[in-house]
N, C-alpha and C positions, 0 to 999 in steps of 0.2 A: 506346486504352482503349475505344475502345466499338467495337472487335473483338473484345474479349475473352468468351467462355461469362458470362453471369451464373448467378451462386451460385445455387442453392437452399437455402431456409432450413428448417431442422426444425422451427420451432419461429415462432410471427408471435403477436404480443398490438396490442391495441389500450391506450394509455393516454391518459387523460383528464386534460389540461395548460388549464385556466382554460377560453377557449371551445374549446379545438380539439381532437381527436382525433386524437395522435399515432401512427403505426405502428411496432415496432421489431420487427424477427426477429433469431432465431439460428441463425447459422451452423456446420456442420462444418465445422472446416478440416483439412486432409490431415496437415500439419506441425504444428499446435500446438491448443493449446485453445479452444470452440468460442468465436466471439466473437458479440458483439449490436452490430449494427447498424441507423442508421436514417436515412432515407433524406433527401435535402438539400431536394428541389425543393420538399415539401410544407411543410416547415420555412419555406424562404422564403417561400411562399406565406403561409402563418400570422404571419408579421411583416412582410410587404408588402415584402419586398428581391426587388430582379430577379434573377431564377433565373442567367442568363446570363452577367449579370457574377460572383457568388457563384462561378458554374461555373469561372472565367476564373481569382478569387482561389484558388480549390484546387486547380489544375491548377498553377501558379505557384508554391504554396508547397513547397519542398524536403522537407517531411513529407508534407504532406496528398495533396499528387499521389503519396504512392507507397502511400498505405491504402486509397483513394477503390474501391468495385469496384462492378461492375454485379450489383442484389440480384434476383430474381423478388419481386414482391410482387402478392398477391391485390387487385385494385381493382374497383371496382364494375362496370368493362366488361370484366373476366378478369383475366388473369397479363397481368404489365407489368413489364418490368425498369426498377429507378431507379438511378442515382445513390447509393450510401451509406456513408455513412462510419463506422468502428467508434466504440461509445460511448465509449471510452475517448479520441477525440480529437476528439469531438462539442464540446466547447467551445475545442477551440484555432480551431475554424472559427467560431464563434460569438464568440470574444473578439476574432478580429483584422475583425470590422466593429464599425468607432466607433460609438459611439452617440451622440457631439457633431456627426457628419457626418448623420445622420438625418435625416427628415423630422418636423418636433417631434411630429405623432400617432403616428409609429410610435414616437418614442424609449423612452417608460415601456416598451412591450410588451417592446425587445430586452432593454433592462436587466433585464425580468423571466424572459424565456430567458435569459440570462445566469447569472442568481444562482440559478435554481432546473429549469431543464427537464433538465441532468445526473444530478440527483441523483432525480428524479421516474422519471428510466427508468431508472436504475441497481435504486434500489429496488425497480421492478416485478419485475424479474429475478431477484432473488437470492432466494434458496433458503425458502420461507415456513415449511420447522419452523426455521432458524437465523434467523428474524426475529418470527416471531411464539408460539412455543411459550413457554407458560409460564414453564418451568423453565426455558428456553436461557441465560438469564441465570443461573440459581443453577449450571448447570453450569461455564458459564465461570470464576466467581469460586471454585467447589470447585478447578479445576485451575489456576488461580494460585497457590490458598493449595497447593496439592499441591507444585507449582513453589516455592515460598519456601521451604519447608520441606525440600526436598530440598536447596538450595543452602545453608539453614543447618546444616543435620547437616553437608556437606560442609566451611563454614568452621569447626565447632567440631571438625571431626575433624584437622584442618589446624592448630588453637589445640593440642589435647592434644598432635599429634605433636611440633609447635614446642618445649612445654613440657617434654616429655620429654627431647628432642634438651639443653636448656639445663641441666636436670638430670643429666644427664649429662655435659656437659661440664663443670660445678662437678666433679661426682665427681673428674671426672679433675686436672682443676686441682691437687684437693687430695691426690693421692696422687701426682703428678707432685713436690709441694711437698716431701712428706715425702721423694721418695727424693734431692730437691734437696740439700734441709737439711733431716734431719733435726732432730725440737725446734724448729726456728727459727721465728722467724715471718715475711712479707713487711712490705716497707716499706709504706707509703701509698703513693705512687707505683705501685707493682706493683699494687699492691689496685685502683688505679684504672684502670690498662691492663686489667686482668682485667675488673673492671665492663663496660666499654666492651665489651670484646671479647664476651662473654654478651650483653651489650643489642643489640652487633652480628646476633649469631646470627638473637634472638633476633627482629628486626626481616626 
């Protein structure tokens, strides 16, 4: 792995997680959609876990050793390739160091990367007219209600055909009856297999 070309990122923000300044970039990927990644050593460093071991658990883990790539990131002495892992599996590296195994001052901080430093870069990313425009919300719940309503015409059109179908088969019933017998009329019994069998249809 650390043969490998490091990425070039299109794309690098800074976000501001309690005291630290996190770094994440986005990546072109060749084969699929562009991903964001960010980078491990500095993360460790910000929770005080040693880089090396961290290195050692994600090289080991049967996921994380096959996502891990070397990123180019701008640092204050130039371009520096790191270590980094896509967001999308920034916390399975983050959930498998215990926080019971810790040094008691760093433990609050992990727990607090934990429960919130995914969602803080996640959000930085995503698209800011689909999070913060106005209206994004009235749009959404316009094409729900659009969506409900196409799927309710669909089952009332579904109830009429049903309805028809069953009226229709009375029809027949009763002229089926008449060239039966003539005048006659059916038992109760008949009357109730017939019942049945319309409620059949009609279910």
């Amino acid at each position: 792995m650390s043969e490998e070309q490091a990425l070039v990122p299109v794309e690098e923000r800074t976000v501001v997680f309690y005291d630290a300044e996190i770094k994440s970039v986005v990546v072109a990927m060749a084969d699929a959609q562009p991903l964001v990644f960010a980078p491990v050593r500095p993360l460790c460093d910000f929770l005080g876990v040693g880089w090396s071991g961290q290195l050692r658990r994600i090289n080991n883990d049967p996921v994380l050793s096959h996502v891990i790539r070397q990123v180019e990131l701008n640092t204050p002495g130039g371009k520096h390739s790191m270590q980094c892992v896509p967001l999308d599996y920034l916390n399975g590296w983050l959930f498998s160091i215990n926080a019971n195994r810790v040094k008691d001052e760093i433990r609050d901080r992990l727990v607090r990367y934990q429960r919130e430093c995914y969602l803080v870069l996640r959000d930085a990313f995503q698209d800011p007219s689909v999070t913060t425009h106005p209206l994004a919300q009235v749009e959404q719940m316009g094409l729900a209600i659009v969506r409900m309503a196409r799927e309710q015409m669909e089952f009332d059109r579904r109830l009429v055909s049903t309805q028809d179908q069953v009226s229709d088969l009375s029809q027949r019933v009763v002229v089926l009856e008449e060239r039966v017998a003539p005048g006659a009329s059916i038992t109760e019994e008949q009357a109730s297999q017939i019942s049945r069998a319309v409620k059949a249809v009609a279910m």
